[in-house]
C-alpha positions in Angstrom: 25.5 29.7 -38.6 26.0 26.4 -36.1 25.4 22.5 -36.5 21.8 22.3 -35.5 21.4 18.3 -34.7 18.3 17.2 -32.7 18.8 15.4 -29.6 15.6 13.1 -29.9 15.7 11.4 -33.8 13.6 9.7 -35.3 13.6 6.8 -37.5 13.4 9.3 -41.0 17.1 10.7 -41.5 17.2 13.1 -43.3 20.2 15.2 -43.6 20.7 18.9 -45.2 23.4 20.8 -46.1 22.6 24.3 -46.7 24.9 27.4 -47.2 28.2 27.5 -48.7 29.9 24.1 -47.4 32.7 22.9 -47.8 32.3 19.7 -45.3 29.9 16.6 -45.9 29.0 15.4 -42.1 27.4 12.7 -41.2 24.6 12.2 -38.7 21.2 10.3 -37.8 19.6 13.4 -38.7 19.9 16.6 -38.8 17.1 19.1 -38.4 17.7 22.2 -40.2 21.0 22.0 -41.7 24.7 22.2 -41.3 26.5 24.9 -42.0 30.5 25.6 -42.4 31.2 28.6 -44.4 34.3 28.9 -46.6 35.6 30.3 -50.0 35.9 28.8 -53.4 37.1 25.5 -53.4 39.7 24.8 -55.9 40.6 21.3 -57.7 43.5 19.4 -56.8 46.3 20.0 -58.5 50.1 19.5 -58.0 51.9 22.2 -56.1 54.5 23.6 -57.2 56.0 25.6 -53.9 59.7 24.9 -54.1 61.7 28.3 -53.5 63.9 29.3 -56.4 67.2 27.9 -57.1 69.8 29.7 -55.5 72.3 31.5 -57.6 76.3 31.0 -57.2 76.0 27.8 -55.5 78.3 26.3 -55.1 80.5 23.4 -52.8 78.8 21.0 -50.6 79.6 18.0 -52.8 80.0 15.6 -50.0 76.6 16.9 -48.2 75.0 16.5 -52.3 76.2 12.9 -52.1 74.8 12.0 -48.6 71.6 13.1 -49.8 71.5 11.0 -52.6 72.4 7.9 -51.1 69.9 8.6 -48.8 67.6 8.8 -51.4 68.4 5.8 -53.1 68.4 4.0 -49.9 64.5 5.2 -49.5 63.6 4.6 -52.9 64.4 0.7 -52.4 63.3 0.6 -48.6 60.7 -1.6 -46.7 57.5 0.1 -48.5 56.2 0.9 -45.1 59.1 3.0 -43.7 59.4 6.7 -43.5 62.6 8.7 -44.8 62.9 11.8 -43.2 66.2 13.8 -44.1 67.5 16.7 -42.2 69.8 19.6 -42.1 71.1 21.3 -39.3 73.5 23.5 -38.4 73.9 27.5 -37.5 72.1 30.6 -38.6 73.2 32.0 -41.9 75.6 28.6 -42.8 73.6 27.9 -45.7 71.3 25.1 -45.0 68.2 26.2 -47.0 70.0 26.9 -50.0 71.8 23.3 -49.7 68.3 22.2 -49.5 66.6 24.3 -52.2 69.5 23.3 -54.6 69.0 19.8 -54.1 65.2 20.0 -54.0 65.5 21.5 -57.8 68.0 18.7 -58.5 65.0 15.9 -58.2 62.1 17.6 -58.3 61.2 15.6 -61.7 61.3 12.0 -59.8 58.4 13.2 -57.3 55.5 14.3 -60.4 52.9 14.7 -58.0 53.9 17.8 -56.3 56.3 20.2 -54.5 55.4 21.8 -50.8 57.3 24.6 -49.3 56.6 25.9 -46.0 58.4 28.0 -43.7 57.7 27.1 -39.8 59.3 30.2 -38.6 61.1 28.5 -35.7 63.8 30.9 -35.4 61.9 34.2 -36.8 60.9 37.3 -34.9 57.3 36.5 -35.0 56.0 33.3 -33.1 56.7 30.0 -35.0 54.3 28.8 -37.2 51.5 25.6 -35.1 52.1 22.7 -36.4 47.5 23.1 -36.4 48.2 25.8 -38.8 51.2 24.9 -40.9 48.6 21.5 -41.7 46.0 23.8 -43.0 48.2 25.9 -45.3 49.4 22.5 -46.0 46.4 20.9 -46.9 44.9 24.0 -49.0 48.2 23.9 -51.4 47.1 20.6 -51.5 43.2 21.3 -52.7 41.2 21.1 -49.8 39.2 23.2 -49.3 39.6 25.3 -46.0 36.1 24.7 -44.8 36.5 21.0 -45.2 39.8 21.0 -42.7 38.6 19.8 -39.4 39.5 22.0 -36.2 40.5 19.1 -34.2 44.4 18.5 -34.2 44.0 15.0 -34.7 41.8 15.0 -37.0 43.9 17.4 -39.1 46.6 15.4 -38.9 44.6 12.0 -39.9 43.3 14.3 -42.9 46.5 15.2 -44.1 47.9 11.8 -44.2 44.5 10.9 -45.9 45.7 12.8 -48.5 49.2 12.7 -49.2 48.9 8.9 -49.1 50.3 7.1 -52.2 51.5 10.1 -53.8 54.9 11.3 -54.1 55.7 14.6 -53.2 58.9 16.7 -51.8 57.5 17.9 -48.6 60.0 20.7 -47.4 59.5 22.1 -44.1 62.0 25.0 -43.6 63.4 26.4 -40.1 61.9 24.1 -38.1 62.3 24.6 -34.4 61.5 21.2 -32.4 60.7 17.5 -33.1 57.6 18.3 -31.8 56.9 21.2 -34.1 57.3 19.5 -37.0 55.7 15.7 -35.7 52.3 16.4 -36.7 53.5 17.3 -40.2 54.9 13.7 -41.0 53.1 11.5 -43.5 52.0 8.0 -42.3 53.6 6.7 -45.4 56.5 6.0 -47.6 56.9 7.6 -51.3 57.4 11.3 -50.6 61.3 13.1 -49.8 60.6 14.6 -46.5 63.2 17.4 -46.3 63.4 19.4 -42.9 66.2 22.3 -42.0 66.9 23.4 -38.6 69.1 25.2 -36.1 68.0 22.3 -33.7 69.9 18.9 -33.9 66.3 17.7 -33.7 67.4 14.3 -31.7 64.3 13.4 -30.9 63.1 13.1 -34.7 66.3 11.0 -35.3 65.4 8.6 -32.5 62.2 7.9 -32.9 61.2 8.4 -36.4 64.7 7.5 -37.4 65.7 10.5 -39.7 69.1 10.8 -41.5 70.9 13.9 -40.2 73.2 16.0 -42.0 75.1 18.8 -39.7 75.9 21.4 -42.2 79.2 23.5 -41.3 80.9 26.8 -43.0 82.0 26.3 -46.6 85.7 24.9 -46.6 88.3 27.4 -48.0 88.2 26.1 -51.2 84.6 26.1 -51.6 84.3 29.9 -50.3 86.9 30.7 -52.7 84.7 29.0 -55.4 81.6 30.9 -54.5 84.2 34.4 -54.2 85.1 33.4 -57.9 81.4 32.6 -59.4 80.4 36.5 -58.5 84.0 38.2 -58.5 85.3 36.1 -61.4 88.5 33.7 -61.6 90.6 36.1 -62.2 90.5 39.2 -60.0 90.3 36.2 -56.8 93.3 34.2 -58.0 95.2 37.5 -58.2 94.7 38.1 -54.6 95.1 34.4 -53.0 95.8 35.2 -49.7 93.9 38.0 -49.6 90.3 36.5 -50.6 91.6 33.4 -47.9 91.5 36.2 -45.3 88.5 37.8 -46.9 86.8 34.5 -46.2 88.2 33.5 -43.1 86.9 37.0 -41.5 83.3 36.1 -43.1 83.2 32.6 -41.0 83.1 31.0 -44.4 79.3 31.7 -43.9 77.7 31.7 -47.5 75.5 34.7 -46.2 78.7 36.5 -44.9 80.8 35.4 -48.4 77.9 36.9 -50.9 77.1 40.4 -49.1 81.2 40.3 -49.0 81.4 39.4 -52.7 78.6 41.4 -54.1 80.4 44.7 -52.0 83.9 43.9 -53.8 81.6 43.4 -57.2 80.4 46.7 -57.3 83.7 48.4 -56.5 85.6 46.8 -59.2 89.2 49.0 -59.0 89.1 48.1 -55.2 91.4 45.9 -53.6 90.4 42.2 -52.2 93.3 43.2 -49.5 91.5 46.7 -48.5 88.3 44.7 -48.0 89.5 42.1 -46.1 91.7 44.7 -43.9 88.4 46.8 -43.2 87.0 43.4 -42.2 90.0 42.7 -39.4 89.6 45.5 -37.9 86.0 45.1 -37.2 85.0 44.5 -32.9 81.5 43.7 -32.8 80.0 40.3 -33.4 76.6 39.7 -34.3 74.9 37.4 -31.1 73.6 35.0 -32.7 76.8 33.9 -34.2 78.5 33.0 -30.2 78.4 29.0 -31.3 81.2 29.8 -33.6 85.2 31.1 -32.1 85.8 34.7 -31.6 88.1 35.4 -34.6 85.5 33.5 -37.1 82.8 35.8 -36.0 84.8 38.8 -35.8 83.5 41.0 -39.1 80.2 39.2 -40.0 78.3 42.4 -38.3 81.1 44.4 -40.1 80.1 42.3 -43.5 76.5 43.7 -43.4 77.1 46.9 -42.1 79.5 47.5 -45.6 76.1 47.0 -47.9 74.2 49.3 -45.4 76.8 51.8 -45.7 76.6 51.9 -49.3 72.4 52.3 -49.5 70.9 55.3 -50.2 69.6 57.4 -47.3 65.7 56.4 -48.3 67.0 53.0 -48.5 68.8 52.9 -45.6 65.7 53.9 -43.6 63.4 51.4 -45.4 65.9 48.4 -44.3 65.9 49.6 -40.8 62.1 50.3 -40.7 61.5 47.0 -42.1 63.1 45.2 -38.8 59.7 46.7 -37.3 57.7 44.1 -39.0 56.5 41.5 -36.9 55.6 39.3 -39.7 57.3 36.7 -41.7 57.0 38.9 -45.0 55.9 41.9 -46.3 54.2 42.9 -50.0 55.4 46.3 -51.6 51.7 48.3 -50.7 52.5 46.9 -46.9 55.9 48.2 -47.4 55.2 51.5 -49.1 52.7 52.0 -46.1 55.4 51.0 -43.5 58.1 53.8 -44.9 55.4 56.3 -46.3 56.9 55.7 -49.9 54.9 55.5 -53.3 54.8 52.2 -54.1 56.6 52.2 -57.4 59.7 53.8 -55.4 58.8 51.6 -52.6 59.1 48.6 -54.9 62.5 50.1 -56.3 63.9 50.4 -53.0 62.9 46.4 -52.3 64.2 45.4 -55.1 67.7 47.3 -54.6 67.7 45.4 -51.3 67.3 42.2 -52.5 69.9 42.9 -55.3 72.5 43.3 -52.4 71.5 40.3 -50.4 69.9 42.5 -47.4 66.3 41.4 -48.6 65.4 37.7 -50.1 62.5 37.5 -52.4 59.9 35.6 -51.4 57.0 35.7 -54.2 55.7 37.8 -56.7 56.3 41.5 -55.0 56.9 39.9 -51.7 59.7 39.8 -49.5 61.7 38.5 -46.4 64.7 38.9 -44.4 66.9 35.9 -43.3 66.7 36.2 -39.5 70.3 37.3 -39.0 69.9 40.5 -41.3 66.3 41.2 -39.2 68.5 41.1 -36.4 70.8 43.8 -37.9 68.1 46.0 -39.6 66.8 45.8 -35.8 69.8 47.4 -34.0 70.1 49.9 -36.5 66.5 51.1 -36.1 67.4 52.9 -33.2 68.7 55.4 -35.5 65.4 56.7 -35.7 63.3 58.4 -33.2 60.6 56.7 -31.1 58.2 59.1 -32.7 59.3 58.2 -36.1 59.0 54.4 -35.7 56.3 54.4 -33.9 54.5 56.1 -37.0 56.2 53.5 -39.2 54.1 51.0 -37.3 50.7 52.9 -36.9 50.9 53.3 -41.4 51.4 49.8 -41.5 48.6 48.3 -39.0 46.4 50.9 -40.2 46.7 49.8 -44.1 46.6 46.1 -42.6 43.3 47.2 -41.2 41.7 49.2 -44.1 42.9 46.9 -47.0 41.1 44.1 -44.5 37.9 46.2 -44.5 38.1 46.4 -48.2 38.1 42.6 -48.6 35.7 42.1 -46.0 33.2 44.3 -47.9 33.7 42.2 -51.1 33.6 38.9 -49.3 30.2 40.5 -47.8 29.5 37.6 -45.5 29.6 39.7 -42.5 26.5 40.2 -40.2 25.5 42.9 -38.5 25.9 46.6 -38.8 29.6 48.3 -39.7 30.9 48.0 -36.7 33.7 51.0 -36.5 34.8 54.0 -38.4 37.6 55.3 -38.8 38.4 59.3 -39.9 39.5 60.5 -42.6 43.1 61.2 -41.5 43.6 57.3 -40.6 42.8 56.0 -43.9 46.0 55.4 -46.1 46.5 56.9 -49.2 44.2 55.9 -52.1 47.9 54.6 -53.9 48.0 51.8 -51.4 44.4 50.3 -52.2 44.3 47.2 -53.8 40.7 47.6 -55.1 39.9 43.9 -55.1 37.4 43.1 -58.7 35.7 39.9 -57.0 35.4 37.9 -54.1 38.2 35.3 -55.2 40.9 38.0 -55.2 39.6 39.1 -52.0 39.8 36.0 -50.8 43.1 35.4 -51.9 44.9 38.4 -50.4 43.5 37.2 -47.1 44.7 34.0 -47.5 48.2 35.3 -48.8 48.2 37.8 -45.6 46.7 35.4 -43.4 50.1 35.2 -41.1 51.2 38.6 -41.9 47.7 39.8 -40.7 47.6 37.5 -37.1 50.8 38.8 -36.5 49.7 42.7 -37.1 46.9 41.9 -34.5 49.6 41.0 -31.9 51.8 43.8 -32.4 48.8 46.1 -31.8 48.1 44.8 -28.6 52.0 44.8 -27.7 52.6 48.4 -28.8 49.7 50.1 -27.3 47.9 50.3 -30.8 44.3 49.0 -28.6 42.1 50.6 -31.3 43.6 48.3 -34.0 44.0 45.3 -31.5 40.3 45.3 -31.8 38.8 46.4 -34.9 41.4 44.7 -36.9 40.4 41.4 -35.8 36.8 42.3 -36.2 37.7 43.6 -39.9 39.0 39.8 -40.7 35.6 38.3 -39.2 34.0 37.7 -43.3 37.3 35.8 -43.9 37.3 34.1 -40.6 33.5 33.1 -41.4 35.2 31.4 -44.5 38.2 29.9 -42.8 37.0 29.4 -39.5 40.1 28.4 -38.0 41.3 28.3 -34.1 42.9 31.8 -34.8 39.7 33.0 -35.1 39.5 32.6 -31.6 42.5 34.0 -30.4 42.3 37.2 -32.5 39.0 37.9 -31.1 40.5 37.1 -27.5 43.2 39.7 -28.0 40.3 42.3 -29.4 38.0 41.5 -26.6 41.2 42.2 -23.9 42.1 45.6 -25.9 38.8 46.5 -25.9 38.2 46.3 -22.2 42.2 48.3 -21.7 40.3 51.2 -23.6 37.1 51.0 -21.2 35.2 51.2 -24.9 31.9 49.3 -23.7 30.3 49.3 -27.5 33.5 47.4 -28.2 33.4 45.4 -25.8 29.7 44.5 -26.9 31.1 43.8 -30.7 34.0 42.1 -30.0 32.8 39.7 -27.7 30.1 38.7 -29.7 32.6 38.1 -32.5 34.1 35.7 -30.0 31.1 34.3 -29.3 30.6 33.5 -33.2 34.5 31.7 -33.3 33.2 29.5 -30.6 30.5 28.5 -32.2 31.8 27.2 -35.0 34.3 25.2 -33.3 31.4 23.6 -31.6 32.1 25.2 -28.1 28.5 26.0 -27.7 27.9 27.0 -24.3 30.9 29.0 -24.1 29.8 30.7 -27.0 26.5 31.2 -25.5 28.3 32.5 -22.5 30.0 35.4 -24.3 26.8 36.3 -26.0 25.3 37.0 -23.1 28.3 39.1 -21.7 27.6 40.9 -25.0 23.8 41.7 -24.4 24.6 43.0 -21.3 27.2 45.2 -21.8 25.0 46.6 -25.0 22.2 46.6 -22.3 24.1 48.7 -19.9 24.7 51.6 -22.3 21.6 51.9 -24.3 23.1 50.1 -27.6 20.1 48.0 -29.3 20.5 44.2 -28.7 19.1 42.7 -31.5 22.0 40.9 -33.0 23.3 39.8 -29.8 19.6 38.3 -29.3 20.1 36.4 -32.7 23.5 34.8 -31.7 22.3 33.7 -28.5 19.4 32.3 -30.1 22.0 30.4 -32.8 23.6 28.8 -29.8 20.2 27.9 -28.4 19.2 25.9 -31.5 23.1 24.3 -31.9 22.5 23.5 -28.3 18.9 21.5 -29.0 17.1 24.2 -26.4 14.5 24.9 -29.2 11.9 26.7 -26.9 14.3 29.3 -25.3 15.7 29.8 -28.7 11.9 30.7 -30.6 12.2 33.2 -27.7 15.6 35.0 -27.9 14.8 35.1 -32.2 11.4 36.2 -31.8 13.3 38.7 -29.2 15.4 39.5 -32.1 12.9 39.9 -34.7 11.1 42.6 -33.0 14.2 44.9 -32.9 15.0 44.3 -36.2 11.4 45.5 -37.1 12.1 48.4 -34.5 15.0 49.5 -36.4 14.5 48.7 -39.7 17.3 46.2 -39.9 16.3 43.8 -42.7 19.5 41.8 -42.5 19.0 40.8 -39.1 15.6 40.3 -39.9 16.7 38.1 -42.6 19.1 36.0 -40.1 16.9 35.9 -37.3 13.9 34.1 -39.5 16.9 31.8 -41.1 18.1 31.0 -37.5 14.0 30.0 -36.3 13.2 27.9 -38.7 15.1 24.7 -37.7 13.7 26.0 -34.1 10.5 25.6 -35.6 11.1 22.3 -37.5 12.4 20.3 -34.6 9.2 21.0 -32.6 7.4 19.8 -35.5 6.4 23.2 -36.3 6.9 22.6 -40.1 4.5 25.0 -41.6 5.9 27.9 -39.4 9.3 27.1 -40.6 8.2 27.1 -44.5 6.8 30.7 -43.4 10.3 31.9 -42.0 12.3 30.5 -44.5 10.2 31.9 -47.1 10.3 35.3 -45.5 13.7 35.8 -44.6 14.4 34.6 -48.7 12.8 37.6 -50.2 14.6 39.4 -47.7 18.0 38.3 -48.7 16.7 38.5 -52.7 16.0 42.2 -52.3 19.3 42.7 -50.4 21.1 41.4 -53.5 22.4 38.4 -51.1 23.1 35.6 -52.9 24.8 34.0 -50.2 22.2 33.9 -48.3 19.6 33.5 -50.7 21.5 29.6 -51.4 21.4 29.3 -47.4 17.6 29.4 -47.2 17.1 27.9 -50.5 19.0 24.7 -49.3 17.6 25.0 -45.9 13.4 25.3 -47.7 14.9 22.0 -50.2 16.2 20.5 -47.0 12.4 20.9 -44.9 10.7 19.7 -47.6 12.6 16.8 -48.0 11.3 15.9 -44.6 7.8 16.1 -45.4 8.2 14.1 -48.0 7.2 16.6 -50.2 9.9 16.1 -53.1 8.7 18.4 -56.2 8.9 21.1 -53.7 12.4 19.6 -52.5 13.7 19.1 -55.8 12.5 22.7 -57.0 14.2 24.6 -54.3 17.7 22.7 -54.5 17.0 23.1 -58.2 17.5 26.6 -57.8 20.3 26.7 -54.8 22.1 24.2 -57.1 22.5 27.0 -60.0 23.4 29.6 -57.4 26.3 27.2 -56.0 27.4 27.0 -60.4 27.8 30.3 -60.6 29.4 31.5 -57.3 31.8 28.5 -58.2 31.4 27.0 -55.0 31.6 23.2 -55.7 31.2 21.6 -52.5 28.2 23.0 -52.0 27.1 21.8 -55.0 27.8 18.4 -54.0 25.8 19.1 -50.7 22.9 20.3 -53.2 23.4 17.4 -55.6 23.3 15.2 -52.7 19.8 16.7 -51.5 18.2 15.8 -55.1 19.9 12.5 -55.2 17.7 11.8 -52.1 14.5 13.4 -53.1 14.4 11.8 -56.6 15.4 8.3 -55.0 12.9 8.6 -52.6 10.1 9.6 -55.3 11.1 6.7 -57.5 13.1 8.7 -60.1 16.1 6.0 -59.3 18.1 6.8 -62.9 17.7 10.6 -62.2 19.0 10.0 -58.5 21.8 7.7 -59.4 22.7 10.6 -61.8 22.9 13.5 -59.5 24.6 11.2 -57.0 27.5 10.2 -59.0 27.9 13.8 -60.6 28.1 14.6 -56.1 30.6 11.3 -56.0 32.6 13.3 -59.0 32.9 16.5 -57.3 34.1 14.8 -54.0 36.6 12.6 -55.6 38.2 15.9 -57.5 38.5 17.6 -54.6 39.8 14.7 -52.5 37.4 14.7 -50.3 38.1 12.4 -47.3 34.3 11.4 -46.9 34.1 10.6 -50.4 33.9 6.9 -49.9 32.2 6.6 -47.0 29.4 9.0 -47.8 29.2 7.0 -51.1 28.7 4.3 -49.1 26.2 5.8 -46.4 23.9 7.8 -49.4 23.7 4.5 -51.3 23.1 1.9 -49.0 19.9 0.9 -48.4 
């Protein structure tokens, strides 16, 4: 659904909020109600995001001191300064685990909260928008994702909004430009900013004035230290010279030092010298490394290749297949699909990896590589055969696309028909389903995914996979409708383009009009309307029924106040869905006319609509949008000034919101009675609803909290 707002109000606001939203707008008035659709919101609570404590670590007393003093130095500060700390230096030197360390070391002075987030400025996959690293951002902190604004700006002022006054560690890892990480500042004092990056980041340190810390190799006595914490005092002080060679070859690099360590660990009767001699003699350099001198780069290819040599041949292939992945992470089902593995021997193999430092853990059966090992497990995948890696990818995109399908259908906010099918020999195996129980653990894979799965629809379009490129964005449409962010748009652009490489019209027709629906709820009505219409026309030209595209063309008419022309394309609608036997778009298509209706005055017609396209959704078992119209009836009644009729309809949209756990939307609902009893004279009963509405908003943090307070109380 789409803002409707009439262009002509009157002196009578009156302001509705049907559906599930998450977002309390204001307006003059509103004829026929607002609606954002998103998931559950959740409560604010304190995140707790930090990255677990590295083990054996072990040195960088100096750097541990600077970042205390710079702490102290913050703590007793002009109140309205910013601190910002950073880390820089090279791939693999250690900066994140400096960082993490350190971050454990004073997590207990910052009680209201620990954020984590991974920018991905140096990964394979794109980095992470500073737009969309605000709304992960501003979720983990208990906003709800349909009460994040689209605007940039306006994310940012939210975000600040929020995180003012409290004092949290906000850690943004891997950061790749000043400007990448800009929008992600706080406006205030109080919180530890902490930011790592291969960049020297000037800009940040001139204009925002952040305290740099260039982080080099371990010096020899702190690589020996780290040698001894896994090898043990005794076997490295045997071999002095030795383990100093051992080190030396490993660029002092912590990365280098552990695989090195963990390698001599396992092969306990083996000599330190034997290592470090099979090190020397190593010619190939990994690229990334050229900022460092010839002979310090030497063996660190040679370091990796020695815990490679040692897997397993299953193992060996799951590493190198993993440097497929175009995502950040992977789960063990995504991984299992990837390699063709069961998952419990998939989830042994991961966890072997990680054991030897090829993998790092990144959640509960979740897991990364640091970018230098990608890099690795990426030359050695040309061990396998185009045809075998090109089947890695297909098992992966494919499960990305099914276990999407299966969320989708729980989430069940999708409108019109199924739109694909797939056969039989394209579904994964029945070992890889998740099998979600209820729309919150739906929900929450997709959120969890959300990167993983943008990223899979890219890869699609770059490796010919056009069939996913398309349906896979269309498969994450019921979660988009509930997160309706600005990749909403750009996944439907990519299925739109693979659509047309195939010359598949009836795709064409679906994913354009998937399009058109992301525009629309970014407010970018007339190109929405636009790509409608290039919708019903390509369903025109080969014979496909045009009903739903009808209906989302007459949406846009009503968002864009064209009431007349919009009664037309609906009533246009209706008539197929009557043809067909399609009661959902029945359903939608009477929802959609009745603020049509209303804004012509046309009150009675729009009681009639509404109260059709109800039993509609009640026999379709639709509760979602059973609360849509019940608001939407509350909401028209309320501006007739009919309020037992208003109070009994938002009565019952009120106990819908309760038990789909939806609490903004009880606010919105709360906020409808508030007005109706007010207005009937019930002031005790109003005053009541609206401070349980107040209550709600203030739990969630909601940014509008005091100025609707204001608005719905004044006089």
């Amino acid at each position: 659904m789409t803002d409707r707002v009439d262009p002509h109000p009157s002196n009578d606001s009156h302001n509705g909020f049907p559906g599930t939203a998450d977002n309390v707008v204001q307006a003059r008035q509103i004829l026929g109600g607002v609606h954002f659709h998103t998931g559950r919101p959740t409560r604010m609570t304190a995140p707790r995001q930090l990255p677990p404590r590295p083990t054996h670590f072990t040195g960088r007393t100096a750097e541990l001191a600077r970042l205390e003093a710079f702490l102290a130095a913050s703590d007793a500060g002009e109140p309205a300064t910013l601190f910002i700390t950073v880390l820089v230096g090279a791939a693999g030197v250690g900066k994140s685990a400096l960082a993490v360390h350190w971050a454990h070391a004073v997590r207990d002075r910052f009680p209201d909260g620990h954020l984590y987030l991974n920018l991905q400025g140096y990964d394979a996959s794109p980095p992470l928008s500073p737009h969309q690293a605000l709304e992960n951002f501003l979720v983990s902190l208990g906003v709800p994702p349909g009460s994040i604004p689209p605007d940039p700006d306006a994310r940012t002022a939210l975000y600040r909004h929020v995180v003012s006054g409290r004092r949290l560690i906000i850690f943004m890892d891997n950061v790749r430009s000043s400007t990448h990480l800009r929008p992600l500042l706080p406006g205030t004092s109080g919180s530890l900013i902490l930011v790592t990056s291969r960049s020297q980041l000037s800009g940040l340190v001139v204009r925002e004035g952040a305290q740099r810390i260039v982080i080099g190799p371990l010096g020899p006595q702190d690589a020996n230290d780290l040698m001894r914490s896994i090898l043990g005092r005794e076997r490295v002080d045997a071999e002095p010279v030795a383990s100093a060679k051992l080190a030396s070859h490993c660029a002092h690099l912590p990365l280098a030092l552990r695989i090195a360590a963990e390698r001599a660990a396992i092969h306990p009767l083996l000599p330190i010298e034997s290592l470090a001699s099979e090190l020397e003699s190593g010619s190939r350099r990994l690229d990334v490394l050229t900022t460092y001198d010839d002979d310090e780069t030497t063996a660190v290819r040679e370091v990796f290749s020695w815990s490679y040599r040692d897997l397993s041949p299953t193992a060996a292939r799951s590493f190198r297949l993993l440097g497929l992945v175009s995502g950040p992470e992977i789960s063990v089902l995504a991984a299992a699909a990837l390699t063709g593995l069961p998952p419990d021997q998939a989830a042994r193999v991961l966890g072997g990896l990680a054991s030897l430092h090829l993998l790092e853990v990144a959640g509960p059966d979740r897991y990364r590589f640091h970018d230098l090992l990608r890099d690795y497990a990426r030359e050695r995948v040309s061990e396998d055969s185009e045809q075998e890696r090109s089947a890695a990818i297909r098992r992966l995109l494919a499960w990305y696309l099914f276990t999407a399908e299966e969320a989708a259908a729980v989430l069940d906010v999708r409108r019109g028909p199924t739109p694909f099918n797939r056969t039989p020999g394209d579904r994964p195996s029945p070992a890889l389903a998740i099998g979600f129980p209820s729309r919150t653990a739906a929900m929450n894979w997709c959120e969890t995914e959300f990167v993983n799965l943008l990223a899979a629809c890219r890869q699609a379009a770059e490796v010919g996979e056009d069939v996913v490129a398309w349906q896979l964005p269309i498969a994450l449409r019921s979660f988009f409708q509930l997160r309706p962010t600005t990749d909403w748009v750009t996944a439907s652009e990519t299925a739109v383009a693979a659509a047309r490489r195939l010359g598949d019209a009836h795709a064409e027709a679906i994913t354009l009009r998937s399009l058109g629906a992301a525009l629309s709820y970014r407010g970018a009505y007339e190109e929405s309307l636009q790509r409608n219409r290039e919708a019903l026309a390509v369903s025109r030209g080969i014979g496909e029924d045009e009903g739903w595209c009808l209906n989302s063309i007459g949406d846009c008419l009503v968002s864009l106040g064209r009431f007349d022309e919009a009664i037309d394309q609906l009533g246009q609608a209706l008539i197929a869905a009557e043809r067909n036997g399609d009661t959902s778009l029945a359903a939608h298509s009477l929802e959609n006319i009745a603020p049509a209706y209303s804004a012509l005055g046309r009150y009675d017609e729009a009681i009639e609509s509404l109260q059709r396209s109800l039993t509609i959704f009640r026999d379709l078992g639709r509760a979602y949008g059973e609360a849509l119209v019940l608001e939407k009836l509350a909401d028209t009644y309320l501006s007739l000034r009919r309020f037992d009729e208003a109070v009994h309809f938002a009565s019952q949209a009120l106990q819908l919101h309760e038990e789909l756990g939806n609490r903004l939307s009880e606010a919105d609902t709360l906020r409808i009675l508030a007005r109706a009893y007010k207005s009937n004279g019930r002031v005790a009963e109003a005053r009541d609803h609206w401070d349980r509405a107040i209550t709600i908003l203030q739990d969630l943090r909601h940014p509008d909290a005091v100025d609707v307070m204001g608005d719905l109380l004044g006089p």
